[in-house]
C-alpha positions in Angstrom: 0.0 0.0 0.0 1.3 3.2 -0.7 0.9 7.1 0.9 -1.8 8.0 -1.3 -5.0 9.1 0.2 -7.7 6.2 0.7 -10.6 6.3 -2.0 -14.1 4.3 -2.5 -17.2 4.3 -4.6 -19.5 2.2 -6.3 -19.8 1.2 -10.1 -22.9 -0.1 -11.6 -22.3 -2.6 -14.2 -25.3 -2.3 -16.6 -26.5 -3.7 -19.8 -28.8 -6.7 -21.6 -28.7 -10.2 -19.9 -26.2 -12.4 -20.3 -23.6 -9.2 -22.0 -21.4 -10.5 -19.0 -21.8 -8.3 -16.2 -21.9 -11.1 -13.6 -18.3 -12.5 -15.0 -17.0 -9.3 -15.0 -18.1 -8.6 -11.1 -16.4 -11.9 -9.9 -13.4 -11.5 -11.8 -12.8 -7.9 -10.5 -14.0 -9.1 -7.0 -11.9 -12.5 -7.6 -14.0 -14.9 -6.2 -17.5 -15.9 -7.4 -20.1 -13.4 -6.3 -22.8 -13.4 -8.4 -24.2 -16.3 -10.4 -23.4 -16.9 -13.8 -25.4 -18.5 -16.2 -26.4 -19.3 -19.9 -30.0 -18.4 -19.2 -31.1 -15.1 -19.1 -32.5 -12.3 -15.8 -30.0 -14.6 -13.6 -28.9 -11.6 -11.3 -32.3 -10.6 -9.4 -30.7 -9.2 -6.4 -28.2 -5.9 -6.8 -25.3 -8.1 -5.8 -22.2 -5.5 -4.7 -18.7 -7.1 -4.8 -15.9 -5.6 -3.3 -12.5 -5.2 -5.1 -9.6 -3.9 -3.6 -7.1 -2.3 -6.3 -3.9 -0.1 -5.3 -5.5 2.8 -2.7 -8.9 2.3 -3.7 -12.2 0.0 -2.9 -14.4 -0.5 -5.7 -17.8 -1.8 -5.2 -19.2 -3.3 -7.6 -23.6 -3.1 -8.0 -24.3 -6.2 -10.5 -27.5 -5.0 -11.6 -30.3 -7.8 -13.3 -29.9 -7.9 -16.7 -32.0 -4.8 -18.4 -34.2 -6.1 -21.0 -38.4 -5.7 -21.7 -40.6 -6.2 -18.7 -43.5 -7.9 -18.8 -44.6 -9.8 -15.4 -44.1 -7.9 -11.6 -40.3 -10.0 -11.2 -39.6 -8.3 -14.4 -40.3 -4.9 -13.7 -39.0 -5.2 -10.1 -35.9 -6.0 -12.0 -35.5 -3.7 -14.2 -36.1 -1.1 -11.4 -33.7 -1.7 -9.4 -31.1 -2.1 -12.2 -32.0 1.6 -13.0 -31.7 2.1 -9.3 -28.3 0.9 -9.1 -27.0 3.0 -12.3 -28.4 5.9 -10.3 -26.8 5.1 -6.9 -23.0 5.2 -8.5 -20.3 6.9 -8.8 -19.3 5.5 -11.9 -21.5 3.4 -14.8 -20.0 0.7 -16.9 -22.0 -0.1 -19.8 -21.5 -3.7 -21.3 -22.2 -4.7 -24.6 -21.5 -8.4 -26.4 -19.2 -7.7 -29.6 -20.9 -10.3 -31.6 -24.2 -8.8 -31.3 -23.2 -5.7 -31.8 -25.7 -2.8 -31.2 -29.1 -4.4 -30.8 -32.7 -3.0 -29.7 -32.1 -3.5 -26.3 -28.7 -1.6 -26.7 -30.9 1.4 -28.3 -33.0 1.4 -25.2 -30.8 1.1 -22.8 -28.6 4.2 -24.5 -31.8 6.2 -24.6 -32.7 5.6 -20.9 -28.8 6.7 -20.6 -29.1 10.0 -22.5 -32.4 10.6 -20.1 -30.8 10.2 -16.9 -27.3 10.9 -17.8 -26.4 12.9 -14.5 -23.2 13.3 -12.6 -21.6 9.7 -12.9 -19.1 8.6 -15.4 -20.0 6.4 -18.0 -17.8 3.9 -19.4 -18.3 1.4 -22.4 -17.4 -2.1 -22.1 -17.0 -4.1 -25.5 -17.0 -8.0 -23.9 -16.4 -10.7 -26.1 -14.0 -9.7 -28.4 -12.9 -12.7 -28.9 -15.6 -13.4 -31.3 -15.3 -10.7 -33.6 -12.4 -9.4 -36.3 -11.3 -5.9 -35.3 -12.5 -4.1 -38.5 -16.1 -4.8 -36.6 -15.0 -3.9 -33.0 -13.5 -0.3 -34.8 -17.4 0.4 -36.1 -18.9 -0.6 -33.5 -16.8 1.6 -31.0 -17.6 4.0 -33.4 -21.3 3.8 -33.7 -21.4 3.8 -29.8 -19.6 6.5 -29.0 -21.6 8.8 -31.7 -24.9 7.5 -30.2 -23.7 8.8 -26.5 -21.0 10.5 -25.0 -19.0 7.5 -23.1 -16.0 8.7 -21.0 -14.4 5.8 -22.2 -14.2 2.9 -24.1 -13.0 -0.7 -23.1 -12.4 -3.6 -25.2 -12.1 -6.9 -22.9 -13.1 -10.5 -22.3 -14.5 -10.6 -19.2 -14.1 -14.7 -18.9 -10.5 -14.6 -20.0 -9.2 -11.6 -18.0 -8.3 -9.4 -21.4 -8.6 -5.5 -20.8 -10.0 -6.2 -17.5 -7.0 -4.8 -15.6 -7.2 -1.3 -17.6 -11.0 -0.7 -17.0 -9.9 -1.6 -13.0 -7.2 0.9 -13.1 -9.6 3.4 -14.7 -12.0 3.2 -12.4 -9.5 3.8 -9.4 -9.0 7.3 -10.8 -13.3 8.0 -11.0 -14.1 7.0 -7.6 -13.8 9.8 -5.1 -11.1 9.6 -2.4 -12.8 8.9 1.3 -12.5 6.1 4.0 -13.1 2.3 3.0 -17.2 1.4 3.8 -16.2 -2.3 3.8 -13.3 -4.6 5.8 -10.6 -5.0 3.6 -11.3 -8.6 3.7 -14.7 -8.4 2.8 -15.5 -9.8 -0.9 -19.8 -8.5 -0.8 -22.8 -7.6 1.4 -24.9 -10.1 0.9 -25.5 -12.2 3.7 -23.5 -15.7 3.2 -26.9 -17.5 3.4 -28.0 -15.5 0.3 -24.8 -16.1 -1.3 -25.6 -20.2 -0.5 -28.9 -19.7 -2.1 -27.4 -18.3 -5.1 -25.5 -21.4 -5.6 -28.0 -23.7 -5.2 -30.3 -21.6 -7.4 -27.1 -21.1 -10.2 -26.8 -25.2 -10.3 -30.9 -25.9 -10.9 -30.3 -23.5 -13.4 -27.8 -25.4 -15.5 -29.4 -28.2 -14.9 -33.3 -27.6 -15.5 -32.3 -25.0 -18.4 -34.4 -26.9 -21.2 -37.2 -27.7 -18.9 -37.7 -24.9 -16.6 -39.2 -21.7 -16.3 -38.3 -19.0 -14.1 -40.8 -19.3 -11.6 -38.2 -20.4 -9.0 -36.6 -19.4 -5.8 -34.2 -20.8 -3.8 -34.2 -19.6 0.3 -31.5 -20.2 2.8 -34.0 -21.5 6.0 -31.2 -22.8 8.4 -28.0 -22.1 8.9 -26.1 -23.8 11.9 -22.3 -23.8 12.9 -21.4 -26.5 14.3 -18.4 -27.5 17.1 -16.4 -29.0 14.3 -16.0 -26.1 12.1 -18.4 -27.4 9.8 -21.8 -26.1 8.9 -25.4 -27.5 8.2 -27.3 -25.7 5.7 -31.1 -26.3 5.1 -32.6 -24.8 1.9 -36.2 -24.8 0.5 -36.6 -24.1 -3.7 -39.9 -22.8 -4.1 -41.7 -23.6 -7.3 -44.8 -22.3 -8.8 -46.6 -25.9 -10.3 -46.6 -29.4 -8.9 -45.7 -30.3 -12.1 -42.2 -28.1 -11.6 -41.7 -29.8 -9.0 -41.3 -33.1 -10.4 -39.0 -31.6 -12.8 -36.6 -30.6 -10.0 -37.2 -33.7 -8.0 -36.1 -35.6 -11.2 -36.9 -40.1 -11.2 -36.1 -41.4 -7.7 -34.6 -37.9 -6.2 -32.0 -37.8 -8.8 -32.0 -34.4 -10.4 -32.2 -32.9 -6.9 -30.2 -34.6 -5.3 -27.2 -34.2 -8.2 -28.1 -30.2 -8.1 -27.4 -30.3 -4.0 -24.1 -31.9 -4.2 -23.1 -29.5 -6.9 -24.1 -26.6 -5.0 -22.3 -28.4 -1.4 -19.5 -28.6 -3.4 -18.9 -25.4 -4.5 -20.0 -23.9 -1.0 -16.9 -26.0 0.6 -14.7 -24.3 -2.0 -16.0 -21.0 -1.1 -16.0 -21.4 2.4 -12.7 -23.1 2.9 -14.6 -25.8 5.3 -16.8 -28.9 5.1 -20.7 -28.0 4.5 -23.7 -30.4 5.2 -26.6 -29.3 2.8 -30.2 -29.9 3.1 -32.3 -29.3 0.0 -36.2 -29.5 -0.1 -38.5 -28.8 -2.7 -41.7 -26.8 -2.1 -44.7 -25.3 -4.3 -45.6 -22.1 -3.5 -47.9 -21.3 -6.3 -47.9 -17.0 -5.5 -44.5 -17.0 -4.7 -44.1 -14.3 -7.4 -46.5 -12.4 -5.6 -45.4 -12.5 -2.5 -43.9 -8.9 -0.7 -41.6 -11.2 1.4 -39.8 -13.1 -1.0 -39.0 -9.4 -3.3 -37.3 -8.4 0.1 -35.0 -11.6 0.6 -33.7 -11.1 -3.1 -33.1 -7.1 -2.7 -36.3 -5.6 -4.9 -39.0 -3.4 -4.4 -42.2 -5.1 -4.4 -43.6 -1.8 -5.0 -41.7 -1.8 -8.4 -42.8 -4.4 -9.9 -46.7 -2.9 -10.4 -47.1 -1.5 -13.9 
């Protein structure tokens, strides 16, 4: 650590699902955060990560994915996304290369050139990997002339490229002031969020094909245990009886494959041995329920049209 004087701030990643915001957050944070997925509106919660880099804490608001609302979940989403963008210091817009600038792109910069305000916005080209650079050079361009970025980052978000320079840029836009996290401290969610995430990230890429989105996974029990260990007991909600056979899967299988996946990973995360409990649950208003917005960090209120 050097003399220089302490700085923090937050940085809202925004942009279309699955452009690669959650992969960015946990590489910056190094260590996996937020849930990453093929399937779309993964992030429902605004998940903050916190990086450390030279003098500065960056905290990282992984907003859901913005894209076209059209239940209450949806729009409860897409609120708080907006809320986040408003709440930094510094915006990141992501975009995928290969898909270049798409409808949702166009909304998303028009929302931006409505509430473009005090905070910094930066452009993040992921997936470059999968374009020639004759393509990334107009797109940069078209970008830029559709809104005035501060600037412009080409990376890969899953293999590291660019990531360090849009890091070391964002050190200079956060404003100096004290840390507002332990140094040690990687996010803010609560670790039996964080455990619900997994769980709910593994019957994801599992269920893909077969399931909708009407699921939730809850953290109900949490107990440390003399050993060091811990017992975890989680409940995934489901909307249909006929979802819950899905997860279930012949003889317990599916279920029981998702909870050792998720156990696994947990033990990795938490350095120690985990004993986890899964049960499976319909709760057929579970998507209208005030409660269940709170435990994943929306505003019931925002979801009514």
């Amino acid at each position: 650590m050097t003399d220089a004087p302490t700085k923090a701030g937050f940085v809202a990643l925004i942009g279309e699902p699955n452009a690669g915001k959650s992969t960015l957050l946990n590489r910056m944070v190094g260590a996996k955060v937020s849930i990453v997925t093929h399937k779309v509106q993964t992030t429902r919660a605004r998940i903050r990560g916190v990086a450390m880099a030279e003098n500065a804490q960056l905290i990282f608001i992984d907003t859901p994915g913005l894209f076209k609302p059209r239940r209450r979940l949806d729009r409860a989403m897409v609120a708080a996304a907006w809320g986040g963008a408003a709440d930094a210091d510094v915006v990141v817009l992501m975009i995928e290369a290969h898909r270049g600038v798409t409808s949702g792109v166009k909304a998303i910069l028009e929302t931006l050139s409505e509430r473009s305000g005090k905070s910094p916005v930066a452009l993040a080209i992921n997936k470059i990997d999968k374009v020639k650079s004759e393509v990334l050079l107009a797109l940069t361009k078209e970008m830029n002339e559709a809104f005035p970025f501060a600037e412009t980052f080409m990376i890969s978000a899953e293999r590291g490229h660019g990531c360090n320079a849009l890091r070391d840029w964002l050190v200079t836009q956060v404003p100096e002031g004290p840390y507002l996290y332990p140094e040690d401290q990687i996010a803010d969610l609560p670790m039996r969020m964080i455990a619900a995430e997994m769980t709910r990230e593994k019957l994801t890429l599992r269920l893909h094909q077969e399931l909708p989105y009407e699921l939730t996974v809850e953290t109900e029990n949490w107990e440390e245990r003399p050993d060091g260990s811990a017992r975890i007991d989680q409940l995934i909600y489901v909307a249909r009886d006929g979802h819950k056979g899905i997860v279930l899967g012949k003889g317990g299988e599916t279920v029981k494959a998702i909870s050792q996946a998720a156990r696994i990973e947990l033990e990795e995360f938490l350095g120690r041995r985990v004993h986890l409990f899964v049960k499976v649950k319909v709760r057929p208003n579970w998507l209208e329920d005030a409660e269940r917005y709170s435990e994943m960090g929306l505003d019931f209120k925002d979801g009514n049209a």
